[in-house]
C-alpha positions in Angstrom: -67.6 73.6 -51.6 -65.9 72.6 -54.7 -63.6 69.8 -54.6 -60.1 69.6 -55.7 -58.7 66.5 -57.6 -55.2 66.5 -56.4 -53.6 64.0 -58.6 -55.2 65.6 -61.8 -52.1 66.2 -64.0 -53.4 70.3 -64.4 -53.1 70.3 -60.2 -49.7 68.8 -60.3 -48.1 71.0 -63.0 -49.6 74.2 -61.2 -48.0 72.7 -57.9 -44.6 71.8 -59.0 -44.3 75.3 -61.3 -45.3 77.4 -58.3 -42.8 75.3 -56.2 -40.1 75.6 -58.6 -40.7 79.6 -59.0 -40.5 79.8 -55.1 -37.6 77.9 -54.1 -36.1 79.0 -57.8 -32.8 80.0 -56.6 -31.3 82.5 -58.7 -27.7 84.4 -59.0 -28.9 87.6 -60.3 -26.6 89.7 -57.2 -23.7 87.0 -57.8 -23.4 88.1 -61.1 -24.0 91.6 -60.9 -21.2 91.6 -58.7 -19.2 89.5 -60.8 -19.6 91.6 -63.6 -18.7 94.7 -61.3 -15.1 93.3 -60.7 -14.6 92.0 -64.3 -15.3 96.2 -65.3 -12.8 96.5 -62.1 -10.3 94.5 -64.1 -10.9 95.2 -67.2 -9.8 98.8 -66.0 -6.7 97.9 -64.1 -5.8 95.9 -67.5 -6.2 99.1 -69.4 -3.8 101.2 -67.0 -1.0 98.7 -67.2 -1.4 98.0 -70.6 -0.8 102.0 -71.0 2.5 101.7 -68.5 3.9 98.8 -70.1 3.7 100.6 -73.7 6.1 103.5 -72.0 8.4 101.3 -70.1 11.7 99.5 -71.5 11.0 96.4 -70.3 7.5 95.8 -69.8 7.7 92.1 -69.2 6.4 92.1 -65.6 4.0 94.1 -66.2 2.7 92.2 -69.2 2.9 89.0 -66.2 0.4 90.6 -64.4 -2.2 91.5 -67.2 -1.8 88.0 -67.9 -2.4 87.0 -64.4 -5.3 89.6 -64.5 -7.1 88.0 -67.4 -7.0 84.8 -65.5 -9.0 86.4 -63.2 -11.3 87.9 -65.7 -12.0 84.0 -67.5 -12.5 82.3 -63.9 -15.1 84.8 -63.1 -16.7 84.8 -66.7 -16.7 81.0 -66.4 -18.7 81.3 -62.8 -21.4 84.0 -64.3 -22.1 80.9 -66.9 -22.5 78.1 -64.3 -24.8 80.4 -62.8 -27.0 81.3 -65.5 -27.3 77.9 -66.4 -28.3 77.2 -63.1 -30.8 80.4 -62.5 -31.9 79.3 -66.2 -35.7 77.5 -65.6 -35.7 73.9 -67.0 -38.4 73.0 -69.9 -39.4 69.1 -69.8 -36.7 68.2 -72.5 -33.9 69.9 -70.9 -33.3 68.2 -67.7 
């Protein structure tokens, strides 16, 4: 039987990469999804933005593109905290 040095810095790194892939957690669905509604708003955006160039006043509709793109940044700014969190860390980047 061949013995196994368990403090040998190769047997750590193995251990501590193939802990890090397995409990890795990733976002991959959370921003699939999140990019789903931001194509779901994007659209809606589109539609009004057609409706408001035919109406006489298009102020309120113009409010809630505005309030739409809001929408659209908040959910952009979450798809970047997650990839920087699913993103795997090197030795100088912790």
């Amino acid at each position: 039987m061949r013995s196994v040095n368990l403090q040998s810095p190769a047997f750590v790194a193995a251990a501590v990469k193939s802990t890090r892939e397995k409990f890795a957690a990733t976002h991959d669905e959370d921003i699939t999804a999140a990019r789903a509604q931001i194509a779901k708003l994007y659209a809606r955006s589109r539609k009004l933005l057609e409706m408001a160039s035919e109406l006489k006043t298009p102020a309120p509709v113009l409010r809630k593109v505005d309030e739409l793109e809001r929408q659209r940044s908040e959910i952009e700014q979450h798809i970047v905290g997650w990839a920087r969190r699913t993103r795997p860390r090197t030795p100088w980047r912790r």
